[in-house]
VEXMIFI-524787 format. One record per residue (C-alpha): y, z, x; residue in three letters. Coordinates in steps of 0.05 Angstrom, whole numbers, m for minus. Example, Ala and Ser with C-alpha at 12.3 -4.5 7.8 and 13.67 -1.06 7.14 Angstrom:
% residues 2
R    north       up     east   code
R      m90      156      246    ALA
R      m21      143      273    SER
***
This chain:
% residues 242
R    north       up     east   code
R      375     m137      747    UNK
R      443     m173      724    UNK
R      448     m172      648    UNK
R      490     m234      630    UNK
R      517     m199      557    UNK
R      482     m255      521    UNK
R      425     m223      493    UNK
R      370     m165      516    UNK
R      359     m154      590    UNK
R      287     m169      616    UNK
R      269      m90      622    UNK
R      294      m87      550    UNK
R      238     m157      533    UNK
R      196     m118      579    UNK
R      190      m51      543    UNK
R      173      m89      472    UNK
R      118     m130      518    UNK
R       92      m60      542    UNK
R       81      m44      460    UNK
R       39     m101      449    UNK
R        1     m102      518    UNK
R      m61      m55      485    UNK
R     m116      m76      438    UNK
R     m111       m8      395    UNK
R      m38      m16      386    UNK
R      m46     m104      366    UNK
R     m103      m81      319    UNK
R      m54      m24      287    UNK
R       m2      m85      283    UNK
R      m55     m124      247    UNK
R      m67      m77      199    UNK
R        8      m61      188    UNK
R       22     m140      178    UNK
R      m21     m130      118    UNK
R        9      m76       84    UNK
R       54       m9       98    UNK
R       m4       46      118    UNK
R        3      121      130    UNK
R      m27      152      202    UNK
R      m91      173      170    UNK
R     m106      116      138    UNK
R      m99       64      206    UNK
R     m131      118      246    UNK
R     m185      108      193    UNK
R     m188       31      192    UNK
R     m184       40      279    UNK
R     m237       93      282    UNK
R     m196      126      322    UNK
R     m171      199      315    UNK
R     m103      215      288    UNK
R      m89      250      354    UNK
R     m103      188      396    UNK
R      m74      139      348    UNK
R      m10      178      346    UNK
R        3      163      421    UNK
R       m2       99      414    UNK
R       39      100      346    UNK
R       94      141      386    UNK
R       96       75      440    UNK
R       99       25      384    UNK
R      163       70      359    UNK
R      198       72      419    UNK
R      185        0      437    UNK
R      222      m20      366    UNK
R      171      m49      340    UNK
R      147       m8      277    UNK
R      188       42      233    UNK
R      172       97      193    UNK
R      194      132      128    UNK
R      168      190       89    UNK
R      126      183       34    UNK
R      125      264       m3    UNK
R       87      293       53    UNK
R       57      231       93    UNK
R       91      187      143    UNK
R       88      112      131    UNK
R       89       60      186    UNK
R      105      m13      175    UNK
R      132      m71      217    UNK
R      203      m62      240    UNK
R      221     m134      212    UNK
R      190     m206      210    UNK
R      211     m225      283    UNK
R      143     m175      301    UNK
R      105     m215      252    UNK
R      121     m276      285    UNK
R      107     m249      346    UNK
R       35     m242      317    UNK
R       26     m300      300    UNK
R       50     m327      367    UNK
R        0     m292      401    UNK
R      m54     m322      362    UNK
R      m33     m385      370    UNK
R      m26     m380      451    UNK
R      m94     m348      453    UNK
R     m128     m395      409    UNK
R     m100     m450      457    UNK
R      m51     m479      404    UNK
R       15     m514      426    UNK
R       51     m494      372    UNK
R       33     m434      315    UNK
R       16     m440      253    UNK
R       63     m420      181    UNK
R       45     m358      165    UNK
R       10     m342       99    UNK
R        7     m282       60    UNK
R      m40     m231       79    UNK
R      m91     m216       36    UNK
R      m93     m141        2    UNK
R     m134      m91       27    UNK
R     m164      m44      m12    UNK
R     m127       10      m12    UNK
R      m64      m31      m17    UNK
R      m94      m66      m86    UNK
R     m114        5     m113    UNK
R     m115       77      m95    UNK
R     m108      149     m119    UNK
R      m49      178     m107    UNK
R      m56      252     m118    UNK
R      m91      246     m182    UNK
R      m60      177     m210    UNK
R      m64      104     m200    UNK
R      m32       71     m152    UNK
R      m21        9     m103    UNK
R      m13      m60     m127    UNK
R      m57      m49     m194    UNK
R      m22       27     m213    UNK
R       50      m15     m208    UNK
R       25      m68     m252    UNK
R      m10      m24     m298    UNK
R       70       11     m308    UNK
R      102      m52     m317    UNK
R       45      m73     m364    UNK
R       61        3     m412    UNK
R      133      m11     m404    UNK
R      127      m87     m426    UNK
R       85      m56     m489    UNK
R      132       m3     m515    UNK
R       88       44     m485    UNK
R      130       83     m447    UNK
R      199       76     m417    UNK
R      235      104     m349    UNK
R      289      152     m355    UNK
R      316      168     m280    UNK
R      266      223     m258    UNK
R      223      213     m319    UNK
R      183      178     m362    UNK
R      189      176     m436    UNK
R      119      160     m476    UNK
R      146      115     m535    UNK
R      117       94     m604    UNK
R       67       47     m581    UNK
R       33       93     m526    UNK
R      m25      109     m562    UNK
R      m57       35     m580    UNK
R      m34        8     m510    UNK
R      m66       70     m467    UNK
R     m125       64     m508    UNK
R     m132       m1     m484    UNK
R     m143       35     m420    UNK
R     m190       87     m441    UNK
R     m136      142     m440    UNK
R     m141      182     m507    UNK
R      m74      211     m517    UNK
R      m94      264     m575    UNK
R      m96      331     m549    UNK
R      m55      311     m486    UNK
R      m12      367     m466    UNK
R       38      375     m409    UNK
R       30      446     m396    UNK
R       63      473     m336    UNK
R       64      407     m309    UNK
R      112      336     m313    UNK
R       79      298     m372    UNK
R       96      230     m331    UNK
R      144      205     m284    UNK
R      158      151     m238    UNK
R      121      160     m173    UNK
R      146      113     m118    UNK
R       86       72      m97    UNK
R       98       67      m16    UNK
R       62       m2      m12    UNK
R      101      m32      m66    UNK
R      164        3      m61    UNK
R      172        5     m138    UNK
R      135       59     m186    UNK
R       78       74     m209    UNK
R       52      130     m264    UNK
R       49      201     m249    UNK
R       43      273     m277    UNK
R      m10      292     m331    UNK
R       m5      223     m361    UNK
R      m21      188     m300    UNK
R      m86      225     m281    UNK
R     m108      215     m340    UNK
R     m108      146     m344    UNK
R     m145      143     m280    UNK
R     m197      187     m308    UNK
R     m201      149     m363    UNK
R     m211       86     m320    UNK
R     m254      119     m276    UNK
R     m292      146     m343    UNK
R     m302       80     m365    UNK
R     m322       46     m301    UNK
R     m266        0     m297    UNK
R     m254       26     m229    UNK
R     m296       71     m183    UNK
R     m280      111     m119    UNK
R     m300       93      m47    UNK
R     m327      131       m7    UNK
R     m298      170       40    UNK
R     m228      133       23    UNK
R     m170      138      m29    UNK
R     m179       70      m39    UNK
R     m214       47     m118    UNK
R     m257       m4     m124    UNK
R     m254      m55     m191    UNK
R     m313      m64     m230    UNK
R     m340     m126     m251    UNK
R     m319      m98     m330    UNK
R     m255      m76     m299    UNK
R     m242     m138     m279    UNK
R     m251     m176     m343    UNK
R     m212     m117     m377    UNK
R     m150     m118     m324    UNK
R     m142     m194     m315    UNK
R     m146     m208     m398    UNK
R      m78     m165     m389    UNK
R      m58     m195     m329    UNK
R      m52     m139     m288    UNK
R     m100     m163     m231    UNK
R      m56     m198     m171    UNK
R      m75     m271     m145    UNK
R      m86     m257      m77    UNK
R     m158     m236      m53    UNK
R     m169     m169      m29    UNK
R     m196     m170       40    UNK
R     m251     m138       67    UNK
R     m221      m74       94    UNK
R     m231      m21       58    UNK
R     m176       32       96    UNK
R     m176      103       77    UNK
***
């Protein structure tokens, strides 16, 4: 077929239609729309296994319409720019039998996306807020690679139910700035970090799911996180991915 140089040929439209045209592969865009996920954690939300989610993850690759970066030792998939997003919504729109579709809106957080364990610290939406929140109290203070625990550490972490008597690095990073891969910006790590999760957990301002990485937030939690205005507006939606 002729390609007039103005813009993609229709076997190059073609191929990107051929990424959308299965229901596992729109429900993995769904979920991705939401939030950056790891393999394990759509395969997960799908109930699908990795080995047959990767397949279709491989076609949504080579059709340009998701990318993927490493996150330590996991890969993480997300949209390959708004125009898929759009696309989305598009679809939506022509299958609910609307002319035109609608402005998007923000999707709301999934669990795991609001809250998770990383390793043995706190991350997602709440573990980044939680570091500005120390940072903003002279609690502690980044330094490239590391974190430094400042003056006013032990009054603001015991606001979290982290006793930092006793606390010793050992072999281990005290803290650091772990690179949350849903919010692209840090979050608290090392020795430090789990223990202020424990200490959360300890209190039961947050508690694990089952079966997923993803923390719930108590009812006390909540009063105790949005007093400091660490709690995000948007609702969390009812998935809870692994």
């Amino acid at each position: 077929m002729a390609h007039t140089g103005r813009g993609p040929t229709a076997e190059e439209m073609a191929a990107r239609a051929q990424g959308l045209a299965d229901p596992l592969r729109l429900a993995a865009l769904d979920l991705l729309a939401a939030a950056p996920r790891t393999a394990s954690e759509l395969a997960v939300s799908l109930g699908v296994s990795g080995s047959r989610l990767g397949n279709h993850l491989a076609v949504l690759r080579e059709a340009g319409l998701v990318s993927v970066t490493r996150q330590s030792r996991q890969a993480v998939y997300a949209l390959r720019g708004e125009g898929v997003r759009r696309v989305l919504a598009a679809l939506r729109a022509l299958t609910a039998g609307e002319e035109t579709a609608p402005e998007p809106v923000e999707a709301p957080l999934s669990p795991i996306t609001l809250a998770r364990a990383c390793y043995g610290h706190l991350a997602g939406r709440l573990g980044v807020a939680v570091f500005d929140h120390l940072a903003a109290a002279g609690a502690i203070a980044a330094a490239g690679d590391r974190v430094e625990v400042l003056a006013a550490a032990p009054d603001a972490f015991a606001r979290l139910g982290v006793d930092l008597g006793g606390l010793a690095a050992g072999r281990r990073r005290l803290a650091y700035p772990c690179l949350d891969w849903s919010e692209n910006r840090p979050h608290l790590g090392g020795v430090l970090g789990d223990a202020l999760l424990d200490g959360l957990l300890e209190r039961g301002l947050l508690r694990r799911r089952e079966g997923t990485r993803a923390l719930e937030v108590t009812p006390d939690g909540d009063g105790l996180f949005r007093s400091l205005v660490l709690l995000p507006s948007p609702d969390v939606g009812p998935d809870a991915s692994a």
